[in-house]
C-alpha positions in Angstrom: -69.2 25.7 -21.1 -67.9 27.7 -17.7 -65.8 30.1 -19.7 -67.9 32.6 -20.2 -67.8 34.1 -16.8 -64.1 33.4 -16.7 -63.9 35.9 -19.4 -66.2 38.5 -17.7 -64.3 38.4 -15.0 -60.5 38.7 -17.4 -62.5 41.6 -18.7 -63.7 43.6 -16.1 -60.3 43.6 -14.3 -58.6 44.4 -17.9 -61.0 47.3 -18.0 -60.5 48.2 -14.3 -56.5 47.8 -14.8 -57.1 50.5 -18.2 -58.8 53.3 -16.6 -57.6 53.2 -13.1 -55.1 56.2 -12.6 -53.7 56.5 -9.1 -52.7 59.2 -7.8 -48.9 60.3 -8.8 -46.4 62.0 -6.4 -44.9 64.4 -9.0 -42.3 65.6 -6.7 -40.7 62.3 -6.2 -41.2 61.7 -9.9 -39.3 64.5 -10.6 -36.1 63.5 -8.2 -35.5 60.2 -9.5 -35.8 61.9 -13.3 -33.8 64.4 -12.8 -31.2 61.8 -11.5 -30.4 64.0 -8.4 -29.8 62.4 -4.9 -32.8 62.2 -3.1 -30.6 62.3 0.3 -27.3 63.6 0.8 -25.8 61.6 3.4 -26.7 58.3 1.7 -22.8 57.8 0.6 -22.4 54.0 0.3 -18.8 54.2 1.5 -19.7 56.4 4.5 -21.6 53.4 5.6 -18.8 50.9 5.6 -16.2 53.6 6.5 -16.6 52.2 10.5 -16.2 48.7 9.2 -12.8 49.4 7.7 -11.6 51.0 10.7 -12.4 48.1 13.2 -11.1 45.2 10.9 -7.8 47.2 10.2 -4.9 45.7 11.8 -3.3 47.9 14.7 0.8 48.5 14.7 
């Protein structure tokens, strides 16, 4: 008996979900696609390079 405007509702967000397109940022789709680095100083072991050096043992 109430699920008629259950379903109106399923469907209009199905049909808002199908023929909404947001807008795309090409560029950044094309960076991560072509596998490329977006950054070049992002080195994971740069980062923990400073680490290493304070929890090494002095002689």
């Amino acid at each position: 008996m109430g699920r008629g405007r259950a379903k109106a509702k399923q469907t209009r967000i199905a049909r808002e979900l199908k023929y909404f397109s947001p807008q795309t940022d090409l560029t950044a789709l094309q960076h991560e696609l072509s596998g490329v680095p977006h950054a070049v100083d992002d080195d994971p072991d740069e980062a923990y390079a400073d680490y290493e050096r304070e929890e090494a043992p002095s002689r």
